[in-house]
C-alpha positions as CSV (number, residue, x, y, z in Angstrom):
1,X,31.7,14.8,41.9
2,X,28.1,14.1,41.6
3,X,25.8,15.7,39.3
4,X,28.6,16.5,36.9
5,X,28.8,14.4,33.6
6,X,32.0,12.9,32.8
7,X,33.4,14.3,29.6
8,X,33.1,11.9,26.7
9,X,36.1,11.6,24.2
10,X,35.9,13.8,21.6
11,X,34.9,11.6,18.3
12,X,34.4,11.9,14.7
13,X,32.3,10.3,12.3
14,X,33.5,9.6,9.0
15,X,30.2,9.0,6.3
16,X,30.9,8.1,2.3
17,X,29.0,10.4,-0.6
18,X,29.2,9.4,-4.0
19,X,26.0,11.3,-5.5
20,X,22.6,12.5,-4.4
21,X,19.3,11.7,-6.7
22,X,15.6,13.3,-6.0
23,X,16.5,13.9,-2.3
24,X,18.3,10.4,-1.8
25,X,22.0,10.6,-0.6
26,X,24.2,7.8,-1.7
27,X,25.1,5.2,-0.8
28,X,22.5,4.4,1.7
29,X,24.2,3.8,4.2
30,X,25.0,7.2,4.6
31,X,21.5,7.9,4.9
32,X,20.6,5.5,7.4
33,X,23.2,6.8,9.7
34,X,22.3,10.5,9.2
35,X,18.9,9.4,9.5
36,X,19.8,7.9,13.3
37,X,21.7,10.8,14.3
38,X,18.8,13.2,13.6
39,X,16.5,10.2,15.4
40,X,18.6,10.5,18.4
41,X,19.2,14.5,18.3
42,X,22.9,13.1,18.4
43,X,25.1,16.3,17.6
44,X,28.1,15.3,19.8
45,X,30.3,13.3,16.8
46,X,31.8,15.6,14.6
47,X,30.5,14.7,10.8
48,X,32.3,14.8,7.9
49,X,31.4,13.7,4.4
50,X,33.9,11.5,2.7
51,X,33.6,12.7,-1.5
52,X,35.6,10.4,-3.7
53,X,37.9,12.7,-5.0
54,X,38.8,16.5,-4.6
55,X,37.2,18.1,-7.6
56,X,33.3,16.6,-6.1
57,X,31.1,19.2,-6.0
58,X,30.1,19.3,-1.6
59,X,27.7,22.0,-2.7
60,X,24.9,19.3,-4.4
61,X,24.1,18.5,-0.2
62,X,22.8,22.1,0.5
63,X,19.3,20.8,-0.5
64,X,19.2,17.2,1.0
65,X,20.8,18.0,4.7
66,X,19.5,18.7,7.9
67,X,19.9,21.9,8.7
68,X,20.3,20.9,12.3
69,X,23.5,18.6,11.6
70,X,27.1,20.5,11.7
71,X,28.7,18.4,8.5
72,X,32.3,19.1,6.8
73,X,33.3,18.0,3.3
74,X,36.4,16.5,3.0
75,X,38.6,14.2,0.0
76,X,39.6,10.5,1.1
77,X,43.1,11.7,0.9
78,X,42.4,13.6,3.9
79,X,40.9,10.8,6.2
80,X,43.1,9.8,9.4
81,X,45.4,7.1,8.1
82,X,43.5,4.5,10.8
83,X,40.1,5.0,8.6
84,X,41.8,4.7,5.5
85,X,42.1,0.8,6.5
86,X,38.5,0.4,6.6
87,X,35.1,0.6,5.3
88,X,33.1,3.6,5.7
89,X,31.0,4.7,7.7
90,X,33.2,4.6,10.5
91,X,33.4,6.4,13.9
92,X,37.2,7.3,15.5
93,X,38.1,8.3,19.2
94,X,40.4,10.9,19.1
95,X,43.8,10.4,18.9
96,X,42.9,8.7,15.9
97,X,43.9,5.2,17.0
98,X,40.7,3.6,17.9
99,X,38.0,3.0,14.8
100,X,34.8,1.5,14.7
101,X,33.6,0.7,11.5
102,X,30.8,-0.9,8.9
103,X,26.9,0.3,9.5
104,X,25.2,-2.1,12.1
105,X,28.6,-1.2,14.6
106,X,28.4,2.6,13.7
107,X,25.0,3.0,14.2
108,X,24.8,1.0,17.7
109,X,28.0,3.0,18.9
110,X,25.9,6.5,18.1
111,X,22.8,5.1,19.8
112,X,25.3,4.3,23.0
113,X,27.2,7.5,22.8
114,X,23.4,9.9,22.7
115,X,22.6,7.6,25.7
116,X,25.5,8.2,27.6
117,X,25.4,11.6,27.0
118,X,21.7,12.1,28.0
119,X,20.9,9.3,30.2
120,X,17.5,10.3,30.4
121,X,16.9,8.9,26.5
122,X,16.1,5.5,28.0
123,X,13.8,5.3,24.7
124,X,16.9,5.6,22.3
125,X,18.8,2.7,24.6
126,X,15.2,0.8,23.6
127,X,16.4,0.6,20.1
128,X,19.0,-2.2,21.0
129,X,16.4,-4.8,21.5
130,X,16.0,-7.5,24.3
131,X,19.9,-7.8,26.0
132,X,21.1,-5.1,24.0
133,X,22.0,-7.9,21.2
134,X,20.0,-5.7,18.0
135,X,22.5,-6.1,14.9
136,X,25.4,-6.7,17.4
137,X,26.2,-10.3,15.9
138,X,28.2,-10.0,12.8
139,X,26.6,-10.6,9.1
140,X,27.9,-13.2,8.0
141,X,26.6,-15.4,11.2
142,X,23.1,-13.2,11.4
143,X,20.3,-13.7,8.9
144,X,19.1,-9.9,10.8
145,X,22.6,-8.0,10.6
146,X,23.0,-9.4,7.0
147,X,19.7,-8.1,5.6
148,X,19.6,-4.9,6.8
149,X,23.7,-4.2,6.8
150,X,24.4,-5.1,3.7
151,X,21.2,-7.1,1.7
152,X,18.5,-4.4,1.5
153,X,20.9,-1.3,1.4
154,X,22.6,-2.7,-1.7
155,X,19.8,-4.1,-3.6
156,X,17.6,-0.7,-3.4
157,X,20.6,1.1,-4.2
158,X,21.3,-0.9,-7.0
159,X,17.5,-0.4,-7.9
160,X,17.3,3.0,-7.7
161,X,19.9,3.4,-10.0
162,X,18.7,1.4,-12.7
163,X,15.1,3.2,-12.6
164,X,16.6,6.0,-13.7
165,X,17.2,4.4,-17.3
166,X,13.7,2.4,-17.2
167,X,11.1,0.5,-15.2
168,X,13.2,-2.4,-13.3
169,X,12.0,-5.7,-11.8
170,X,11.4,-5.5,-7.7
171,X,14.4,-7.2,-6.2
172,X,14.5,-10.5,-5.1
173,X,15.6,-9.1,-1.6
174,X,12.5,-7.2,-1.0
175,X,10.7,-10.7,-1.1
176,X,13.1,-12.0,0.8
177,X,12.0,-9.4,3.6
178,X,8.5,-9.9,3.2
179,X,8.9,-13.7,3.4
180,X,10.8,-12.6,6.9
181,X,7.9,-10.7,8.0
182,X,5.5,-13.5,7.2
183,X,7.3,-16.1,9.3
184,X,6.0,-16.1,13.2
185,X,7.1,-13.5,15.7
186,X,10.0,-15.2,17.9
187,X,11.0,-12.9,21.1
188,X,12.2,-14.3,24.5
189,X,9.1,-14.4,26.4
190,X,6.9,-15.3,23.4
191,X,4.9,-18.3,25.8
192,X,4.1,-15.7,28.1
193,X,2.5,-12.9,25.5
194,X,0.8,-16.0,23.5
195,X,-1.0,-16.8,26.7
196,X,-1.8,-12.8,27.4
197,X,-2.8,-13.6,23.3
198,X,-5.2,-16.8,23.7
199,X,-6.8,-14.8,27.4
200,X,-7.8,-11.5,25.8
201,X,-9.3,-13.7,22.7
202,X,-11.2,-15.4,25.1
203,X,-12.3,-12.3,26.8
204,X,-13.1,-10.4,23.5
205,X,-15.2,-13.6,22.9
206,X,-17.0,-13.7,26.0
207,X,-18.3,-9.8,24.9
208,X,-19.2,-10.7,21.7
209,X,-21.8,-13.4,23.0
210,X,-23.1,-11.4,26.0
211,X,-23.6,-8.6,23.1
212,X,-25.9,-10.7,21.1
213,X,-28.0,-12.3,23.5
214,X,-28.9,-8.6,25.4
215,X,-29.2,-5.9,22.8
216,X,-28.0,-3.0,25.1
217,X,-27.5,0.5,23.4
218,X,-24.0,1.3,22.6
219,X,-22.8,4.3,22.0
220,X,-20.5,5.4,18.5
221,X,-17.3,5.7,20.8
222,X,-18.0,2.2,22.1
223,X,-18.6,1.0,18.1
224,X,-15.7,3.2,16.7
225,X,-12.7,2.5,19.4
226,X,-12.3,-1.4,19.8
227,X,-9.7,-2.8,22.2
228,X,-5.9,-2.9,20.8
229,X,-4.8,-6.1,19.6
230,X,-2.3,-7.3,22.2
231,X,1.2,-6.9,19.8
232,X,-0.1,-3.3,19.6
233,X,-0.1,-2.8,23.3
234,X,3.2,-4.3,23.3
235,X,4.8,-2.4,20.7
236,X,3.2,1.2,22.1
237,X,4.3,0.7,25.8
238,X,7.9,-0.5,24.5
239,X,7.7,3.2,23.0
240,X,6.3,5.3,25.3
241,X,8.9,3.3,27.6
242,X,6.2,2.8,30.2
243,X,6.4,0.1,32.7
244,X,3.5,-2.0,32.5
245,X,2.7,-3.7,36.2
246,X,2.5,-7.7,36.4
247,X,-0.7,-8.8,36.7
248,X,-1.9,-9.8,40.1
249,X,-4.3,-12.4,39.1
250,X,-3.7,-16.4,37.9
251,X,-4.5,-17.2,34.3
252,X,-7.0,-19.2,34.2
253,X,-6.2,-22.7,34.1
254,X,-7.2,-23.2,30.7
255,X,-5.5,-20.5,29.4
256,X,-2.3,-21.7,31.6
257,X,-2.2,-25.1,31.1
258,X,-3.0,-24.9,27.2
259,X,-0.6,-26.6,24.8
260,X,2.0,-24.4,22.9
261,X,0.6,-25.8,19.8
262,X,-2.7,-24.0,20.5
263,X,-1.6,-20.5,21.3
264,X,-2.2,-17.9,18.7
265,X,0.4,-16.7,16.6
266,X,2.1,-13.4,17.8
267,X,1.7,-10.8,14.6
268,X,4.5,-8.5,13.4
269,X,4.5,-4.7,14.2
270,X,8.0,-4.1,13.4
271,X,10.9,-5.9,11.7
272,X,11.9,-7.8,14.2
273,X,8.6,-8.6,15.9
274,X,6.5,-6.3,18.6
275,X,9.4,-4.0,19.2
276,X,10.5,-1.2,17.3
277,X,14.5,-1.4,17.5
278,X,17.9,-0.8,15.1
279,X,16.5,-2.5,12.3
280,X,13.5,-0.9,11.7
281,X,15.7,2.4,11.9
282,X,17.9,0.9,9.3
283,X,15.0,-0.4,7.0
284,X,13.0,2.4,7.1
285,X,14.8,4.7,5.0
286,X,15.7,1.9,2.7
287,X,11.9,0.6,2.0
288,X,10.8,4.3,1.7
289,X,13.4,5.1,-1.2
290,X,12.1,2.3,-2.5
291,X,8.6,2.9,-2.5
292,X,9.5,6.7,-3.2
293,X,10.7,5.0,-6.5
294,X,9.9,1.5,-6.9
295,X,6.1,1.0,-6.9
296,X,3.9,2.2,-9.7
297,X,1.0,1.0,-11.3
298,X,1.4,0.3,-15.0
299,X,-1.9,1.1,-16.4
300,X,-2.7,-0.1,-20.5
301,X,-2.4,2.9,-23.0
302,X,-6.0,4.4,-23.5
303,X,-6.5,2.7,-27.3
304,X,-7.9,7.0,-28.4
305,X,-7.8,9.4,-25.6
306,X,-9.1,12.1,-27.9
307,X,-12.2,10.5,-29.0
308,X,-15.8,11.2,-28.2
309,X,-19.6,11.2,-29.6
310,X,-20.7,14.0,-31.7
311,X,-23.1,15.0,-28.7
312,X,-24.4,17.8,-30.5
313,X,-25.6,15.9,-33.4
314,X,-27.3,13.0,-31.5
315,X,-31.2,13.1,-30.8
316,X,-31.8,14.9,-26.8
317,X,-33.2,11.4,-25.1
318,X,-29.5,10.2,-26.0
319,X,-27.4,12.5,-23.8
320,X,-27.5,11.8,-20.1
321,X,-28.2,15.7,-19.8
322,X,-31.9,14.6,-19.9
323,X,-31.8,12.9,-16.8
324,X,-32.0,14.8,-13.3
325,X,-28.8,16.2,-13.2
326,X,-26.4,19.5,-13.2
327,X,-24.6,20.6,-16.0
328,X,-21.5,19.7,-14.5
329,X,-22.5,16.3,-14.1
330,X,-24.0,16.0,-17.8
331,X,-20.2,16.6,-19.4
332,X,-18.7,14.1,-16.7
333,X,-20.8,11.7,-17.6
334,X,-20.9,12.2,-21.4
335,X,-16.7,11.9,-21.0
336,X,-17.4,9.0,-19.2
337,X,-19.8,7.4,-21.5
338,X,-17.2,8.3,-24.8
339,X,-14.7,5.9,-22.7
340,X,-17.0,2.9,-22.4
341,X,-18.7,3.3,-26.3
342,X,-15.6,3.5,-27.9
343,X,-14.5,0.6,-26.3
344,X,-17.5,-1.4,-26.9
345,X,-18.1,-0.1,-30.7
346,X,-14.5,-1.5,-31.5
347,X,-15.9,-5.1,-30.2
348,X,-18.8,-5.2,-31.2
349,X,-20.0,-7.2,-34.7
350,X,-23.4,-7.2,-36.0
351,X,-25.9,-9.2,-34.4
352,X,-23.9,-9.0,-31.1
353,X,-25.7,-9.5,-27.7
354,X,-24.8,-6.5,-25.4
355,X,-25.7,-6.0,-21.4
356,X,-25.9,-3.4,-19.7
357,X,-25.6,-4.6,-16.1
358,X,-26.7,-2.1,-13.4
359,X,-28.1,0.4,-15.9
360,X,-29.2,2.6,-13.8
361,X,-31.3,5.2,-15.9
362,X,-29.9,3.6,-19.1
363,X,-27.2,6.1,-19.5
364,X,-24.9,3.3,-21.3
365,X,-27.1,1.0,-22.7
366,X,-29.7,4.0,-24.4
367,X,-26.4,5.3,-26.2
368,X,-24.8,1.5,-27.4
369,X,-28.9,0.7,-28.7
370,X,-28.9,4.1,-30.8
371,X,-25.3,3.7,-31.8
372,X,-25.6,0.3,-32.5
373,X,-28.8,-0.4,-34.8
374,X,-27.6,-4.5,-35.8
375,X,-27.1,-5.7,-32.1
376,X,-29.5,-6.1,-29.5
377,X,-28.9,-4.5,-26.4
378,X,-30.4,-5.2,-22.6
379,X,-30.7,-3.2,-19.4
380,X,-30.7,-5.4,-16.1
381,X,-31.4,-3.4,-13.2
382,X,-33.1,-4.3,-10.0
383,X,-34.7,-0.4,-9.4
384,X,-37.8,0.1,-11.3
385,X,-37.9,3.7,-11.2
386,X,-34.4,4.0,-12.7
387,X,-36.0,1.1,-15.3
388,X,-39.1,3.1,-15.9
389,X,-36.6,6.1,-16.3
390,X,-34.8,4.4,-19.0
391,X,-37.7,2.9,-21.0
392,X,-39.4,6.3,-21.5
393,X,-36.0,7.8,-22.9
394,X,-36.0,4.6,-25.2
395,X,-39.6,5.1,-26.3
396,X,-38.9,9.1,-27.3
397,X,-36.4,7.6,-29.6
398,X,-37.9,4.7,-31.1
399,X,-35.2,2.3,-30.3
400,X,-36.7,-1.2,-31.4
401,X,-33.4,-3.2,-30.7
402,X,-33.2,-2.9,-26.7
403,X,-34.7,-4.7,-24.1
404,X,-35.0,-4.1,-20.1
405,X,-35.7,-6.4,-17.2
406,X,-35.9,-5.2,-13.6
407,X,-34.2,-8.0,-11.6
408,X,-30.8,-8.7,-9.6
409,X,-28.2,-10.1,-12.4
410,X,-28.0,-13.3,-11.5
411,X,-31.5,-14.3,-12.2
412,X,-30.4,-13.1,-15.9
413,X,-29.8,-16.3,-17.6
414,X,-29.4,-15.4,-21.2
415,X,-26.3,-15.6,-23.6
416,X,-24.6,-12.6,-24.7
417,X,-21.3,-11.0,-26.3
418,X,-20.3,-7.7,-24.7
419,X,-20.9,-7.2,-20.5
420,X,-20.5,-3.8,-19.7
421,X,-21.3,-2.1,-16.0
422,X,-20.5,2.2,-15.3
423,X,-19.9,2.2,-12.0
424,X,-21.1,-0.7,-10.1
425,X,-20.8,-0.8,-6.5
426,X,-18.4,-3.1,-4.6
427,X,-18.8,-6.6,-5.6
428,X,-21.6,-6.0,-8.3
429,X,-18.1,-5.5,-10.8
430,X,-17.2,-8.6,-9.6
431,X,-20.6,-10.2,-10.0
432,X,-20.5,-8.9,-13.6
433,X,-16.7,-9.9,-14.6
434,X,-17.7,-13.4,-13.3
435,X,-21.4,-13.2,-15.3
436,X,-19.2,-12.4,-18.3
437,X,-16.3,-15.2,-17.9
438,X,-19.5,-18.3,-17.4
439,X,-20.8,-17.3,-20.7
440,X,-17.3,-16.0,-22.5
441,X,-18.5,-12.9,-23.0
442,X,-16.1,-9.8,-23.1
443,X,-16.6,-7.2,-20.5
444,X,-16.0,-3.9,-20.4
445,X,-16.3,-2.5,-16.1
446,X,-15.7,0.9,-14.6
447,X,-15.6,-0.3,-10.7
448,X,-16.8,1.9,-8.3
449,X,-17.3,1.8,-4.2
450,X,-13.9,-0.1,-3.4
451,X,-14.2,0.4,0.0
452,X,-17.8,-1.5,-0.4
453,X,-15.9,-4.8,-1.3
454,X,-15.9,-7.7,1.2
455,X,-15.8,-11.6,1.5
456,X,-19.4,-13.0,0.4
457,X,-20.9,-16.3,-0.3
458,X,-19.6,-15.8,-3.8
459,X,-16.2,-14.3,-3.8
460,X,-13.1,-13.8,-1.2
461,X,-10.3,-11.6,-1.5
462,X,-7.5,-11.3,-2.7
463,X,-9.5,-13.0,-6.3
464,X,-6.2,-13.9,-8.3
465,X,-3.5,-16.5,-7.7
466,X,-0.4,-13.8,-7.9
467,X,-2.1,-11.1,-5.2
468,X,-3.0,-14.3,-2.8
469,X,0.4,-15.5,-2.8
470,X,1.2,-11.4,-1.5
471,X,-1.6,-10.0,0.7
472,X,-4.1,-11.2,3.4
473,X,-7.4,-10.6,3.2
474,X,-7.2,-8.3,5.7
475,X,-4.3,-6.3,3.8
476,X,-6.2,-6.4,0.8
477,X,-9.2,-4.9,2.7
478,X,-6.9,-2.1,3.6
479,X,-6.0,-1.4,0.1
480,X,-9.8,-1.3,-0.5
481,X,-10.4,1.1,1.5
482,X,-7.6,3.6,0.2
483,X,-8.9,3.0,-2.8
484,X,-12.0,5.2,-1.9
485,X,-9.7,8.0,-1.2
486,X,-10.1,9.8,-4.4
487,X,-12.6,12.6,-4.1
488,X,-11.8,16.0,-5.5
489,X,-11.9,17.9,-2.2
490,X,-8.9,15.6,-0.7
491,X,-5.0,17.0,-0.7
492,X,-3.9,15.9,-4.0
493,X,-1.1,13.5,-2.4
494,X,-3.5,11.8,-1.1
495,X,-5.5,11.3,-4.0
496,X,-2.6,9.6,-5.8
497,X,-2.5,7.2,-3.1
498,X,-5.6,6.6,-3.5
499,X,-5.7,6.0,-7.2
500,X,-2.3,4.0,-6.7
501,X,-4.6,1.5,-4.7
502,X,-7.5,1.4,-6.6
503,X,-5.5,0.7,-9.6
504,X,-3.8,-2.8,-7.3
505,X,-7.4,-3.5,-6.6
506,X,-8.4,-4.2,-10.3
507,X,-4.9,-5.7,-10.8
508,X,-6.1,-8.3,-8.7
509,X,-9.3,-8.7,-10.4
510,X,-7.5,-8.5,-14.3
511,X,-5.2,-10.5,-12.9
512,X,-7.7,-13.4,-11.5
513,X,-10.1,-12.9,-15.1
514,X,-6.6,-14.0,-17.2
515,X,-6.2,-17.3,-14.7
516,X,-9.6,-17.9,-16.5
517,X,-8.5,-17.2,-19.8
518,X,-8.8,-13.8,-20.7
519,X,-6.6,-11.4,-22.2
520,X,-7.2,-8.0,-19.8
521,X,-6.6,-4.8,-19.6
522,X,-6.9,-1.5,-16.8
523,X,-7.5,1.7,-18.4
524,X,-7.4,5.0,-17.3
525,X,-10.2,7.1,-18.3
526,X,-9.5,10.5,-20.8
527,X,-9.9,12.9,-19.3
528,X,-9.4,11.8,-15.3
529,X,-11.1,14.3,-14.0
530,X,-14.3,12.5,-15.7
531,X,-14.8,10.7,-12.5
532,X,-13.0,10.0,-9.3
533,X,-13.4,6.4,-9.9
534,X,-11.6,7.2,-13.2
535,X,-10.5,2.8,-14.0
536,X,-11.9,0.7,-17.0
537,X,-11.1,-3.1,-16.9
538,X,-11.4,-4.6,-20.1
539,X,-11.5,-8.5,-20.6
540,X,-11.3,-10.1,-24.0
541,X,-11.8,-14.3,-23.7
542,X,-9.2,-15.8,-25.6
């Protein structure tokens, strides 16, 4: 009869469970598929949990489940003989004589079954890709099936695991992904979207000029909200399963008759190209254990946390507390100032040349002159109030070894020993590493402004060799700005994000200083809380 659902066969689904670590179940397989039932509010299999032996403990899941998930524990001597033939997971129609089993067929057979019983999820039937055909060929013929069935779910496991003992290597396989994702986007109509590509570029193009030849006022939601790129689109209305009507208008004959060679490249959104389908549902939980896990920024030891000046016992003109600024402040940057001194005093010999680039109000330079009576010190800095600033401090206390000059740094010609910049903005850290590699001086930097730092006449980004090779410009732009995300009133989550990225950031620019022969370090500043921008990179030539 109409408008009554034919009863489905009653089914269960059989899932391994060897251990659980830090919210992880394993192996991961088992998580992927529980991860896809709870995507597709699939609660008509019946779930049990295969433990390896009788005397397993089922009571370690409490914490890690879904609350929403109906699950029995049961031994592998108690799984219908049929499943006992295969590899789990594995799915069986009841009376226990028809199995379906290994991950990519499991997990398109629950994705069928939620449809069927709700036809209405046309977004879940989505998930299967262009013909239905997502994971549905067989590993070992499947570059797709074989990386995310058995590839990544293995080498993560096997990864997560050893980082229990120590720090492991990042697994071949997870550059074998990203090599995947780097290669061009290859769907069935890709001709067609390349031209819908090459037209809105043209379009976009077309604005750009009318917007420079008549200067008409534009308003922030006009500056703030540019157009989607055209995989976006794509990839949100394959979501939001909306229909998108043809258009009635021609392409433009050069945009139609254009050479294939010429179209744009089509950009990944998801694993398999625009469309979000299987295997992003199976990667996802496999690259987020991972970088759960997996990625951390090694930072260098700080060479003496515990040290700092005698503040007390130093003259008043000496402490930053004399310029204009809050108590508060004062400490912060007195901690700050014991980082950069102590590092600097361990380098320096007598006689030594020592700049202060981007001085500022001397804060750095005023304390290296007093503690350092045999080497000559010199402020650069382009604001002459700031300048004035620090020369009167220097005059209250008689400092005869310290120079200043009010211009930008690279008008400053002269040969030195020891670089050091607190806190300068965007590429001025970059300007002063690369002052301090022409003349083989070491530097000593405490970056600040990350989200400042851009492409200029002088530098592009990524700087080193080994971060090219990884991230676009573009990427590395977006890492710059995350690195920004630091300030004391943020959730502290993401503050550790942002400090994660901050710390690539200078990676990249260690990383490029020791291509030029320099042995280099990033530091963490004692105590953190000294300064949001908490890094010190220290560079040694060779």
């Amino acid at each position: 009869m109409k408008g009554i659902k034919r009863s489905l066969a009653e089914e269960y689904l059989y899932l391994d469970f060897s251990h659980q670590a830090e919210g992880c179940i394993f192996p991961l397989h088992t998580s992927v598929t529980l991860f896809l039932l709870s995507y597709c509010d699939c609660k008509i299999l019946k779930v049990y949990l295969v433990l390896p032996n009788e005397s397993s403990d089922g009571s370690l899941l409490r914490n890690v489940l879904s609350q929403d998930l109906e699950m029995q524990v049961i031994s592998r001597q108690e799984l219908p003989p049929i499943v006992q033939t295969c590899c789990l997971p594995a799915v069986v129609e009841q009376p226990n004589n028809f199995c379906r089993a290994g991950l990519a067929v499991v997990l398109r057979h629950i994705i069928q079954k939620s449809y069927e019983a709700d036809p209405s999820k046309k977004d879940i039937l989505e998930l299967l890709g262009f013909k239905k055909t997502c994971l549905k060929a067989c590993a070992e013929v499947s570059q797709w099936t074989r990386l995310c069935e058995l590839t990544i779910p293995l080498a993560i496991e096997n990864f997560l695991r050893e980082s229990v003992e120590q720090p492991p290597a990042i697994p071949a396989e997870i550059f074998q992904l990203e090599k995947k994702l780097s290669e061009p986007v290859r769907v069935h109509n890709d001709d067609k979207l390349r031209r819908q590509k090459l037209k809105q570029q043209k379009v976009a193009e077309k604005k750009r000029t009318a917007k420079t030849k008549v200067h008409t006022q534009e308003t922030p939601k006009d500056l703030d909200c540019p157009s989607k790129s055209l995989e976006m689109k794509v990839a949100f209305s394959k979501l939001m399963v909306e229909e998108e009507s043809a258009p009635t208008n021609r392409e433009p004959s050069h945009i139609r008759k254009a050479k294939a060679s010429d179209l744009p490249p089509l950009e990944h959104v998801f694993a398999e190209g625009l469309y979000f389908t299987l295997a992003d549902i199976v990667l996802l939980p496999c690259i987020h254990h991972f970088l759960e896990n997996g990625i951390e920024v090694l930072l260098a030891p700080h060479p003496s946390p515990m040290w700092a000046l005698d503040w007390d016992s130093l003259p008043a003109a000496v402490s930053p507390k004399e310029g204009k600024m809050s108590s508060d402040r004062a400490l912060r940057k007195q901690q700050q100032l014991n980082n950069l001194v102590y590092v600097v005093m361990n380098q320096a010999k007598p006689g030594d040349r020592i700049v202060d680039f981007c001085s500022g109000g001397g804060h750095v330079g005023i304390v290296l002159a007093h503690m350092l009576p045999s080497c000559q010190v010199t402020l650069i800095e382009n604001k002459e109030l700031s300048l004035v600033r620090a020369k009167k401090r220097s005059d209250e206390l008689g400092l005869s070894n310290i120079w200043f000059i009010q211009a930008n740094m690279e008008y400053f010609t002269g040969v030195f020993n020891i670089g050091v910049a607190l806190h300068a903005c965007g590429v001025a850290t970059d300007m002063v590493i690369e002052h301090c590699i022409k003349t083989r001086a070491s530097f000593i930097t405490c970056p600040c402004c990350y989200g400042f730092i851009q492409n200029t006449s002088k530098f592009s980004f990524p700087k080193s060799e080994q971060f090219k090779k990884t991230l676009s410009y573009k990427e590395h732009m977006i890492l710059c700005r995350f690195a920004d995300q630091t300030a004391v009133q943020l959730p502290p989550q993401r503050r550790l994000v942002g400090k994660q990225c901050m710390c690539l950031v200078d990676l990249d620019r260690a990383r490029a200083a020791e291509e030029h022969g320099y042995s280099v370090q990033v530091i963490s500043m004692e105590p953190e809380s000294c300064s949001p921008k908490n890094n010190m990179i220290v560079g040694v030539p060779i």
